[in-house]
PAZAPA-4460 file (N, C-alpha, C; in steps of 0.05 Angstrom, whole numbers, plus 32768, in hexadecimal, padded with zeros to 4 digits):
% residues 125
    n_x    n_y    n_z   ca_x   ca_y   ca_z    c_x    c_y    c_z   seq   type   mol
   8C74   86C4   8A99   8C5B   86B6   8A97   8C43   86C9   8A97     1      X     A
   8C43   86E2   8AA8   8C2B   86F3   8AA7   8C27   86FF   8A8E     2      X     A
   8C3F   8702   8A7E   8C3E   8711   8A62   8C34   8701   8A51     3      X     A
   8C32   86D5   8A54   8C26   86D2   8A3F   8C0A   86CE   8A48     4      X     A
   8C00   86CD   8A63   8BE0   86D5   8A68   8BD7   86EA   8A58     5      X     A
   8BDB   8701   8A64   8BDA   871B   8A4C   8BD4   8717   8A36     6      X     A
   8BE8   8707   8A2D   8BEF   8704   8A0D   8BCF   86FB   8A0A     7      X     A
   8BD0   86DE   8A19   8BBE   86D2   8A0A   8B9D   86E2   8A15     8      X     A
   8B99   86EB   8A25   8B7F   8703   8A22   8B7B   8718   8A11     9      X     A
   8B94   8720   8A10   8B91   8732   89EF   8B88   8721   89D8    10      X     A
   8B9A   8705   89D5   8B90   86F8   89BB   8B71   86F9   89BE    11      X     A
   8B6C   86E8   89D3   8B51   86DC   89D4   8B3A   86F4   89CD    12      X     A
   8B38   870C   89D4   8B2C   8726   89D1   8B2B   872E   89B5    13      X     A
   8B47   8729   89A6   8B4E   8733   8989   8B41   871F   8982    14      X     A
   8B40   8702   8989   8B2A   86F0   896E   8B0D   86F4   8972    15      X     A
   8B05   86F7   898D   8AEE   86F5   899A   8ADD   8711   8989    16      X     A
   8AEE   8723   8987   8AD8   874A   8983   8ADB   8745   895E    17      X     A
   8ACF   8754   895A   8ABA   874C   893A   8AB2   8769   893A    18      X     A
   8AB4   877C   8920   8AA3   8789   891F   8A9B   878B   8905    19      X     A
   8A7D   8795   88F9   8A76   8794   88E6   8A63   87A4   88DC    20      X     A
   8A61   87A8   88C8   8A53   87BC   88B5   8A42   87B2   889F    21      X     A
   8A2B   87BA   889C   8A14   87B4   8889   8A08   87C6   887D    22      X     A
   8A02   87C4   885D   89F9   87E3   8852   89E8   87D2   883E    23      X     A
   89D3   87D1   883A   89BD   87C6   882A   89A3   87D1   881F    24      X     A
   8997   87C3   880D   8985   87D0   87FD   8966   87B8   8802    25      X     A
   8955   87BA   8806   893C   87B0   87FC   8921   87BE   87F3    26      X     A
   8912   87A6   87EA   88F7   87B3   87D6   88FE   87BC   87BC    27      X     A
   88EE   87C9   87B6   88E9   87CF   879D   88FA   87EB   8795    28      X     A
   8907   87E4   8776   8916   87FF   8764   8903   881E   8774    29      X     A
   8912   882F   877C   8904   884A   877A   88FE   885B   8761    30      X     A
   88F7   884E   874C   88F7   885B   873A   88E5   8879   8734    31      X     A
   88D7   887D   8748   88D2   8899   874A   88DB   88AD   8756    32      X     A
   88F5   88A7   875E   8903   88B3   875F   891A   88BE   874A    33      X     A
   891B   88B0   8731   892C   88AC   871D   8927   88D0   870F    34      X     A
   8946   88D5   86FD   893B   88EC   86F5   892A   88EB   86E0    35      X     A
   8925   88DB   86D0   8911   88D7   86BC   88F7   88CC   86CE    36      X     A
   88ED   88C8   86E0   88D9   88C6   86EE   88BA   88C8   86E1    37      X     A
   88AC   88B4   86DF   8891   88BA   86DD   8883   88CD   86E1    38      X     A
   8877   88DD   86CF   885D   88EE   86E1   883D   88E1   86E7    39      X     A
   8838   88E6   86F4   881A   88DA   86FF   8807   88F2   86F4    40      X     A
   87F2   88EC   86EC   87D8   8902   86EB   87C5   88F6   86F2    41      X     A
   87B4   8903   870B   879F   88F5   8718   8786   88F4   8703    42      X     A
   8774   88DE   8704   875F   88D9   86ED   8763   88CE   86D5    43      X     A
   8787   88CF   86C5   878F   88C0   86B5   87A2   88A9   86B4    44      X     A
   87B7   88AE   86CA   87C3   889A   86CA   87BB   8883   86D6    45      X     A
   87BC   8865   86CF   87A9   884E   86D6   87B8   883C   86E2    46      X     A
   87B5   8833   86F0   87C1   880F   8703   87DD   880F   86ED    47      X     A
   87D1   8806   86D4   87E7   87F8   86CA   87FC   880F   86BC    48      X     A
   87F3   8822   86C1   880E   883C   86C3   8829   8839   86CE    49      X     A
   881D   882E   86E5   882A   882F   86FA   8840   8818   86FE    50      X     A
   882A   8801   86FA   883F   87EC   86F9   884D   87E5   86E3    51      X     A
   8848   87F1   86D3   885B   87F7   86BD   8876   8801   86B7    52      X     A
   886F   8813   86CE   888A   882E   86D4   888F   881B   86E7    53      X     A
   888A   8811   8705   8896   8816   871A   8899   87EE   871F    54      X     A
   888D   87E7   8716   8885   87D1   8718   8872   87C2   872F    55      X     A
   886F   87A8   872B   8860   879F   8744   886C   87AB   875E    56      X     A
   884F   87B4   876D   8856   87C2   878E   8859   87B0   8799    57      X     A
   8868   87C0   87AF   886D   87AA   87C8   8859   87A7   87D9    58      X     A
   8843   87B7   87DB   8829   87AA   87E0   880F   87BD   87D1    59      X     A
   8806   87A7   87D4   87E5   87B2   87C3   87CE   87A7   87D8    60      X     A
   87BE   87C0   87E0   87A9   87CA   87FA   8792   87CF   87EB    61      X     A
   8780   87BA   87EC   8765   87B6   87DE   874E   87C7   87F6    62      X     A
   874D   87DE   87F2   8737   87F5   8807   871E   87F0   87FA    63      X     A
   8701   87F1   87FC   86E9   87EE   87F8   86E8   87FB   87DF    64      X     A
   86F5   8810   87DF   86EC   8826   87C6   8705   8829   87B0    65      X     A
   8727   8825   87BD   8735   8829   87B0   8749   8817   87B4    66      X     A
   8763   880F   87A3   876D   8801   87A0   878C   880D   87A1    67      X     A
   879E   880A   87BF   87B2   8816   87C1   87D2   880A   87B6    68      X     A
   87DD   8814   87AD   87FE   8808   87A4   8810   8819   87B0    69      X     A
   881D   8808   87C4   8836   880C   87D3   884F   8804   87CA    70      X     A
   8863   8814   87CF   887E   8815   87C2   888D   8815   87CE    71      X     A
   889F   8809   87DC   88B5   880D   87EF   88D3   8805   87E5    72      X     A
   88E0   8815   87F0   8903   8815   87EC   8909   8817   880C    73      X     A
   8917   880A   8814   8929   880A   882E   8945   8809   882D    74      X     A
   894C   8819   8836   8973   881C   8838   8976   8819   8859    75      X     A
   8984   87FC   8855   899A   87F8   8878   89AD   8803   8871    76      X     A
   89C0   880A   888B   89D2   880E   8899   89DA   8802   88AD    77      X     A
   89E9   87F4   88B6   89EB   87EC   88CE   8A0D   87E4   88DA    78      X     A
   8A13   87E7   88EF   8A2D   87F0   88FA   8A31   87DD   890F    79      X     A
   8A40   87D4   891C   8A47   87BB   892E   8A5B   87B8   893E    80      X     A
   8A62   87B4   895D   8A7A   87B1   8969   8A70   8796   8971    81      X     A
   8A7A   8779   8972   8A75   876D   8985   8A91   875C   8994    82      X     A
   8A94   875E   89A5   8A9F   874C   89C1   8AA1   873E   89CE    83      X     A
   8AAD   8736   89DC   8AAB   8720   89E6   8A96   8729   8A07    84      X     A
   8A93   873B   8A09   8A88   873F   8A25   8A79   8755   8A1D    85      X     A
   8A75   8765   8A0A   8A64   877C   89F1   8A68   877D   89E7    86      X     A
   8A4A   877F   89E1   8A3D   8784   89BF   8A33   8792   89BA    87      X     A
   8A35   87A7   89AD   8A25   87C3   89A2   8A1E   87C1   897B    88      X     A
   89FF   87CD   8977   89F3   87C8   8960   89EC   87E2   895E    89      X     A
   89EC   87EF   8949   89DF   8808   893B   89D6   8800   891A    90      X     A
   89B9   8806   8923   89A7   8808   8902   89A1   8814   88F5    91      X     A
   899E   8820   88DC   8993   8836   88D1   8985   8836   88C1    92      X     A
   896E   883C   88BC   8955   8836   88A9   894A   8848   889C    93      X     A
   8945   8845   8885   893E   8868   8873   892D   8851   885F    94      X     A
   891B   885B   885A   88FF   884B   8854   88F1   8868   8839    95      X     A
   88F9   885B   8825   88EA   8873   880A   88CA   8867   8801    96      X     A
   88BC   8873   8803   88A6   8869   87F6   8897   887A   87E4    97      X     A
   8880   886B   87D2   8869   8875   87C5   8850   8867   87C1    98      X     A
   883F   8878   87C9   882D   8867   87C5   880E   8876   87B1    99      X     A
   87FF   8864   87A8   87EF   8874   878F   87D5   8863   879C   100      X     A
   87C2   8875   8799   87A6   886D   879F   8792   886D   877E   101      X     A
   8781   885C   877F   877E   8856   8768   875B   884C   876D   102      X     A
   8747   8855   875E   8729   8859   875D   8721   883E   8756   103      X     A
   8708   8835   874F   8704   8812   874A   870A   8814   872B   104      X     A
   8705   882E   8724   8715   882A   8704   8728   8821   86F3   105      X     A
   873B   882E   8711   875F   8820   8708   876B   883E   8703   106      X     A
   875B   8860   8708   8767   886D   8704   876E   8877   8719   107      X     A
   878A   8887   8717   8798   8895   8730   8786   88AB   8740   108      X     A
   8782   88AB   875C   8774   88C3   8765   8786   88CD   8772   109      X     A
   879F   88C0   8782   87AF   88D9   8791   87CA   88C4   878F   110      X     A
   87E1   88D1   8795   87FA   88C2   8794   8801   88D5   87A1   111      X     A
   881F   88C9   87B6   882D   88D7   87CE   8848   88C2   87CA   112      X     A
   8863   88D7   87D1   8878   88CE   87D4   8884   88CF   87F2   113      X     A
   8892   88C1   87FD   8899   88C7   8827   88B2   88DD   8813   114      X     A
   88B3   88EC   882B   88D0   8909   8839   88E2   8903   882B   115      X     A
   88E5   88E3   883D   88FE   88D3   8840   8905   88C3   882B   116      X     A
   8919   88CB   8810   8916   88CA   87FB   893E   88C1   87FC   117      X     A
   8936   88A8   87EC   894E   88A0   87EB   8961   8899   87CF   118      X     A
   897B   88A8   87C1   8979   88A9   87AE   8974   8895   8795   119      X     A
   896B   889B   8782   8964   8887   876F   8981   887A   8765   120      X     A
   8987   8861   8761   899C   885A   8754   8994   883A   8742   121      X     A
   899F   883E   872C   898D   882D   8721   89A6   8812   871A   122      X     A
   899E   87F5   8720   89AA   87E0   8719   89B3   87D8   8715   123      X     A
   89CC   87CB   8709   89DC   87C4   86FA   89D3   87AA   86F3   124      X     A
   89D0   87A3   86DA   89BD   878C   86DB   89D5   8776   86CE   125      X     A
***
């Protein structure tokens, strides 16, 4: 009889623990990261350069004088034990961006890419 107690605490443990894994993408294509990649020239290239190449930003920051477009790519990771009595979570976040500053004109005055540069891979549509 004690062997099928046992038994059945092992079962209960084996249905009860779960573990799981998540690897995901959001926001917007990195397409400046692509090897054919846009070039930018400050004073010529205009608003609709941009969204041309990169498409609508994931946000647009209306400043008194200039008019900013933000670009974001986010890559999860995430890893999982859970239990019946613990639960352990690990996240991982790697966040690519660009962003272009732009005059009341509509022309480019400065553009910046983050470090943290995640590779370009493009769609399968």
């Amino acid at each position: 009889m004690k062997w099928f107690r046992w038994g059945s605490v092992l079962l209960l443990l084996a249905v009860a623990a779960g573990c799981t894994s998540d690897v995901g993408y959001s926001g917007v294509d990195n397409v400046w990261r692509a090897d054919a990649a846009p070039v930018w020239e400050t004073g010529k290239t205009t608003e609709t350069d941009v969204i041309d190449a990169l498409g609508p930003p994931s946000q647009l920051i209306a400043l008194d004088q200039e008019t900013v477009y933000y670009y974001l790519r986010e890559r999860r990771k995430g890893y999982g034990v859970f239990l019946l009595a613990y639960n352990w979570k690990s996240q991982d976040l790697v966040y690519d961006r660009a962003i272009f500053f732009f005059d009341k004109n509509g022309k480019l005055t400065k553009h910046s890419y983050s470090l943290e540069a995640l590779p370009y891979e493009e769609e399968a549509e």
